[in-house]
C-alpha positions as CSV (number, residue, x, y, z in Angstrom):
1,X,29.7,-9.2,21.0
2,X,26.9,-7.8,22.6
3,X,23.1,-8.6,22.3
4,X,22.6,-4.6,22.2
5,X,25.1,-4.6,19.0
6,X,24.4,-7.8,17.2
7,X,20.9,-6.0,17.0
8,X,22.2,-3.1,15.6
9,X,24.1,-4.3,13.3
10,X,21.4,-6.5,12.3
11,X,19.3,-3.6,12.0
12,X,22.1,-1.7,9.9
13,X,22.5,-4.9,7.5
14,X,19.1,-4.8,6.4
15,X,18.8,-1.1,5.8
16,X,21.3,-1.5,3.4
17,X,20.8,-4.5,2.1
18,X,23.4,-7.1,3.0
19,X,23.4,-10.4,4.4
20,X,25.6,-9.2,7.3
21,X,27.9,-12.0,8.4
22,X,29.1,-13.1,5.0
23,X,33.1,-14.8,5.5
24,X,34.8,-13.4,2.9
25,X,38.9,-14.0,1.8
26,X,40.9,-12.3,-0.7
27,X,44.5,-13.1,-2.1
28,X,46.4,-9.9,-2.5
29,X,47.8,-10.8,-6.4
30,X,45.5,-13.4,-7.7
31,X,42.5,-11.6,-8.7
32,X,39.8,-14.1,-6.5
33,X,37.5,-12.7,-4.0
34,X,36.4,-15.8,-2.1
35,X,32.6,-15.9,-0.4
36,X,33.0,-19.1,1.9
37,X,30.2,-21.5,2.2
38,X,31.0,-23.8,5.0
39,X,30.3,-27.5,4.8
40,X,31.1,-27.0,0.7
41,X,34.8,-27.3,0.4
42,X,35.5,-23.9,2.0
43,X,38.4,-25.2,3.9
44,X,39.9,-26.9,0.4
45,X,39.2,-24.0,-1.5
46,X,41.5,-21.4,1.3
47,X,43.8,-23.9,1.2
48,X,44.4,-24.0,-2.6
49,X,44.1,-20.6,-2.8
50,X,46.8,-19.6,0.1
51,X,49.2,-22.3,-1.8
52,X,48.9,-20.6,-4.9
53,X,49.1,-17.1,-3.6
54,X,52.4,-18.3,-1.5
55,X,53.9,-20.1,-5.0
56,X,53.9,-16.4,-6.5
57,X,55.2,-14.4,-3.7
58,X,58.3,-17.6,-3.7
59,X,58.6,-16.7,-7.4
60,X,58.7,-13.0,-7.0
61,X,61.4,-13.2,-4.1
62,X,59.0,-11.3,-1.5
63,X,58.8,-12.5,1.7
64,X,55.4,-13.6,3.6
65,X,53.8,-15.2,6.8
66,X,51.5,-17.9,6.3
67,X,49.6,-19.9,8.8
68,X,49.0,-23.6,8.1
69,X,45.4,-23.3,9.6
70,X,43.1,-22.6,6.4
71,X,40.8,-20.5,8.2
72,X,43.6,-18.2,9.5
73,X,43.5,-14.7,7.6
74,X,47.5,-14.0,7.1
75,X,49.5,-12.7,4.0
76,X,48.3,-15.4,1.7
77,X,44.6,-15.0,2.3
78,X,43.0,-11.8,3.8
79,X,39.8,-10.9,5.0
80,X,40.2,-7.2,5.2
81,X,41.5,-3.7,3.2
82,X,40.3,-4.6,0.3
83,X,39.5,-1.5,-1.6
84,X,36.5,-1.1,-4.1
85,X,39.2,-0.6,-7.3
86,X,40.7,-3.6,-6.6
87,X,37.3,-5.5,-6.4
88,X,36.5,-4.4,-10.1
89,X,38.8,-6.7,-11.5
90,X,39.0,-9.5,-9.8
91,X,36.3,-12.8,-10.0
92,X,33.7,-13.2,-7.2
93,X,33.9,-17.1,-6.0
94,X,32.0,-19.1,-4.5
95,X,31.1,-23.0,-3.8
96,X,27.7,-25.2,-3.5
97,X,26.7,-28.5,-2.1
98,X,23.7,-30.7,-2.4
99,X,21.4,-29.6,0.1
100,X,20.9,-33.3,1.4
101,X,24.6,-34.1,2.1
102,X,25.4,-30.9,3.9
103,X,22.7,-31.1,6.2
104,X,24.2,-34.0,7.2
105,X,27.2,-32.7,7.0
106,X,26.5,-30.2,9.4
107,X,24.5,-32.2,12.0
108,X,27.6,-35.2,12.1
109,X,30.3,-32.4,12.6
110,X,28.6,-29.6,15.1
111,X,26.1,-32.0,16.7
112,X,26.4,-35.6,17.0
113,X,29.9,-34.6,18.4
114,X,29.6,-31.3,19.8
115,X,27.3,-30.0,22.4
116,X,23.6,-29.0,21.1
117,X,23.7,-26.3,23.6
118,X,26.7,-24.3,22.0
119,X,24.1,-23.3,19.3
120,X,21.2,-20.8,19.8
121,X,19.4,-22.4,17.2
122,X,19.1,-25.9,19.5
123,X,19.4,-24.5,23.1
124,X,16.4,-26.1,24.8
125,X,15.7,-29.2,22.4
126,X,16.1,-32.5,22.5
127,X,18.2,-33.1,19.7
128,X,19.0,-36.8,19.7
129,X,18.5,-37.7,16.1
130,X,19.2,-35.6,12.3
131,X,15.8,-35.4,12.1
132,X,15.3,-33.8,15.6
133,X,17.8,-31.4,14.7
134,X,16.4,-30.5,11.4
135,X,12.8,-30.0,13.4
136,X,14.9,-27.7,15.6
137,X,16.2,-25.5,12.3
138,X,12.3,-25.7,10.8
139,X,11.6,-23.4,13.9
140,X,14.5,-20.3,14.0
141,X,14.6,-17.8,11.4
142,X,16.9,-19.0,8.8
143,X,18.8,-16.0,8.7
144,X,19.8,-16.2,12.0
145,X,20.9,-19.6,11.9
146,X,24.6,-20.8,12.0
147,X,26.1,-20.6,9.0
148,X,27.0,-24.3,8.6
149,X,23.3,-24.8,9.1
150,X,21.3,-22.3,7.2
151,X,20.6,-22.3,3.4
152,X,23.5,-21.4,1.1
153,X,22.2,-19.0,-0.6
154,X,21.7,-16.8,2.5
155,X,25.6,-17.5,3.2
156,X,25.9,-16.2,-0.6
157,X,22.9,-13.3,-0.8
158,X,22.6,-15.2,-4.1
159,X,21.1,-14.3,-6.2
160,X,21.2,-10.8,-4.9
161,X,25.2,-10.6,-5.5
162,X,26.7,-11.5,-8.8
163,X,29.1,-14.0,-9.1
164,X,31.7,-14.4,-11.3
165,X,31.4,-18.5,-10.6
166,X,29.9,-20.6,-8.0
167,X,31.4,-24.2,-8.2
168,X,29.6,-27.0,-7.4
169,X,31.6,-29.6,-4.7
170,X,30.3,-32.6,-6.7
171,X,32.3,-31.3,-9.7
172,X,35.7,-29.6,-8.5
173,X,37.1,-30.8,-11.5
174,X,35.5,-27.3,-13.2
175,X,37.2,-25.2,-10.8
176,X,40.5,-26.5,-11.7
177,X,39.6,-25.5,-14.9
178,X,39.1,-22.1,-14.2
179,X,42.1,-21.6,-12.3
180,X,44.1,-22.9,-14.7
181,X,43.3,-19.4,-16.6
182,X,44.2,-17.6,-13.8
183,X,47.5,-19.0,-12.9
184,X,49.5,-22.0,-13.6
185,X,50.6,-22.9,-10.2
186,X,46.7,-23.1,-8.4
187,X,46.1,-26.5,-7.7
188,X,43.4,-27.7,-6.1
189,X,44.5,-29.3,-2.8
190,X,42.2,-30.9,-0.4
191,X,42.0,-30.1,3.0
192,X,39.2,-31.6,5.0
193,X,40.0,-31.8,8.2
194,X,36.1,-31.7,9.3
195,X,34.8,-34.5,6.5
196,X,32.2,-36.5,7.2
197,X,31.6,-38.5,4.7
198,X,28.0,-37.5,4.4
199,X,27.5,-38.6,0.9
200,X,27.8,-42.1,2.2
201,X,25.5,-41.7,5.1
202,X,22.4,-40.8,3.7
203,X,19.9,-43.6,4.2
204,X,21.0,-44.3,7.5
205,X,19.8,-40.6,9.0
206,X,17.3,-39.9,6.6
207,X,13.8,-40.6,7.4
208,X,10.8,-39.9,5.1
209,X,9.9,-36.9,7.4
210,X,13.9,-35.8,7.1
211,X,13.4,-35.1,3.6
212,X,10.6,-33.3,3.6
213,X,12.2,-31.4,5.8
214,X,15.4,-30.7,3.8
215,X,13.1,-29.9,0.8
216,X,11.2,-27.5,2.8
217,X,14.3,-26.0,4.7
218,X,16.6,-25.6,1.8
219,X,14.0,-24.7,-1.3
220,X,15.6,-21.6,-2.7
221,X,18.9,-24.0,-2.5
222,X,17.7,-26.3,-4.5
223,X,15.8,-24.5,-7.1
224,X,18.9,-21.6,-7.4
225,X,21.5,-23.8,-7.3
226,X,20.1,-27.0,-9.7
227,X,19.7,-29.9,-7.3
228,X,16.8,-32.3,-7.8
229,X,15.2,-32.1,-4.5
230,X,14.9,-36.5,-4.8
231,X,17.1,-38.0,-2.0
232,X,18.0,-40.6,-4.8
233,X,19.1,-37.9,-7.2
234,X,21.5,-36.5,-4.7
235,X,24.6,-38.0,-6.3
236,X,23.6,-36.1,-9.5
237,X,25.6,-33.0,-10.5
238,X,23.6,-29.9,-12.0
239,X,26.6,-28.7,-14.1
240,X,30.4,-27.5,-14.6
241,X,29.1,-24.2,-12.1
242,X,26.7,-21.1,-12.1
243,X,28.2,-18.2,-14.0
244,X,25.9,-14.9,-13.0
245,X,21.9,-16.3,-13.2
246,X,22.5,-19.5,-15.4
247,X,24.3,-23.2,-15.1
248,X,27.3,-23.6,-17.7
249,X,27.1,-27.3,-18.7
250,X,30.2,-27.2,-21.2
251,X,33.1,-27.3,-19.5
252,X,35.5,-25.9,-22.1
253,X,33.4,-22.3,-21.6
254,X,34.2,-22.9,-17.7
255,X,38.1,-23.1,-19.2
256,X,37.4,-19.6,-21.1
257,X,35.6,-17.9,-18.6
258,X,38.7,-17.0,-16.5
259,X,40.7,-15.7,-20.0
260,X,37.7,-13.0,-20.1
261,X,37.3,-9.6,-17.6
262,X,35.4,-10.4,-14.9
263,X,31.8,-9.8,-15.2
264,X,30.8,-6.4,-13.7
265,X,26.5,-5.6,-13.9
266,X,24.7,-3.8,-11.8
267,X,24.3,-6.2,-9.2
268,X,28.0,-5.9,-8.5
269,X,26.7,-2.8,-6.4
270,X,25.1,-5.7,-4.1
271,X,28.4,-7.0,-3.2
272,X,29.9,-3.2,-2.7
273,X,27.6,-2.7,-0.5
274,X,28.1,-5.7,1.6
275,X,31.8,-5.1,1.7
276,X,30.6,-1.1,3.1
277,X,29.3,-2.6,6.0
278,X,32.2,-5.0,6.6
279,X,34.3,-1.8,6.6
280,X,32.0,-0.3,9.0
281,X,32.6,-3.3,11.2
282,X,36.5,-3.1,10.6
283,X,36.6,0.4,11.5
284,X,34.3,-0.4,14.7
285,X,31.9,2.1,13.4
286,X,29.0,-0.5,14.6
């Protein structure tokens, strides 16, 4: 894509409102719109849900394609056509990490191993260390980041879009739960091809001057989502999930929540109009 378009869209995106580059999936029978949120189980989460979406069309006798590669749209999971009546009833989805273990999660996949270079973001630095890349992130806009870098809530527009549920990875167990309501045959089935075992890692790439970055990088993250923003709290899980603006801590109401319609508020309009400019895109309007 073009510098003269990406500016245009970028420019169209923020007249209207929307984030812009959201990755969004949908399976054509369950009723689960799926906002991914790399580094936080998104490749799990496609995974599960192209499984589940293949167990019905098996059931039903219908034919279908599916790709083995998670983050392969195909007739289990589908990142286009789908049509504002069909999003009223189905649940908006998404998943959060701990700020501190997907920084590093990000910085031990796309840049101890990759090329610095390969990102705008850290063209140009001397990125030899997590905290030199993190001083490299303190310095681009945060929207404009990659999205395996940048805040989660900018990959979400949260709290701008309502969500059904937004999962936490430290407690999958609750989206299990959930599921369970929806249909019978989702499990969840873990694909992590890209794991880095960042949970593990944390005191040997963080610094005292790493944290404060983190804190300073990822603050709306941490307050929105209900991390303590204390390295030694990091294993600490803020709930069951986030259902609209609060955290649900009992996780029989995480079990009820799918029995009940999905949530529709005003803010739903947020999320239309986000999936008005993917169409835009899709029909190379922009």
């Amino acid at each position: 894509m073009t510098d003269t378009r990406r500016r245009l869209r970028g420019m169209i995106a923020d007249m209207m409102g929307v984030s812009g580059d959201q990755a969004i999936s949908w399976t054509p029978e369950l009723p689960i719109i799926y906002v991914s949120n790399p580094k936080a189980a998104s490749t799990t989460i496609k995974h599960s849900l192209k499984l589940a979406q293949a167990a019905h069309y098996i059931q039903a006798g219908i034919a279908f394609e599916r790709s083995e590669l998670p983050q392969v749209p195909d007739e289990c999971l589908k990142t286009r056509g789908l049509c504002r009546p069909a999003r009223s009833h189905r649940f908006l989805i998404s998943c959060v990490r701990n700020p501190f273990t997907r920084a590093l999660s990000g910085y031990l996949e796309r840049v101890a191993t990759e090329n610095p270079r390969n990102y705008p973001e850290l063209r140009n630095r001397k990125v030899e260390s997590f905290e030199q890349h993190l001083l490299a992130l303190a310095d681009f806009r945060p929207k404009r980041l990659n999205m395996h870098f940048r805040p989660q809530h900018i990959n979400l527009d949260f709290p701008n879009i309502f969500y059904d549920a937004i999962f936490y990875l430290e407690n999958l167990s609750a989206m299990t739960r959930f599921f369970a309501g929806i249909t019978p045959e989702f499990k969840l089935e873990t694909s992590a091809p890209h794991s880095q075992s960042a949970g593990s890692k944390l005191r040997v790439h963080y610094t005292d001057r790493a944290v404060k970055l983190v804190q300073e990088i990822f603050a709306r993250d941490f307050s929105l989502f209900g991390y303590s923003n204390n390295l030694d709290d990091a294993g600490v899980i803020p709930g069951e999930c986030i259902a609209g603006d609060r955290i649900v801590f009992d996780g029989s109401e995480v079990s009820e929540m799918a029995l009940r319609r999905p949530a529709r508020t005003a803010r739903c309009r947020a999320f239309d109009a986000t999936m008005r400019y993917h169409q835009l895109i899709q029909m190379k309007v922009i």
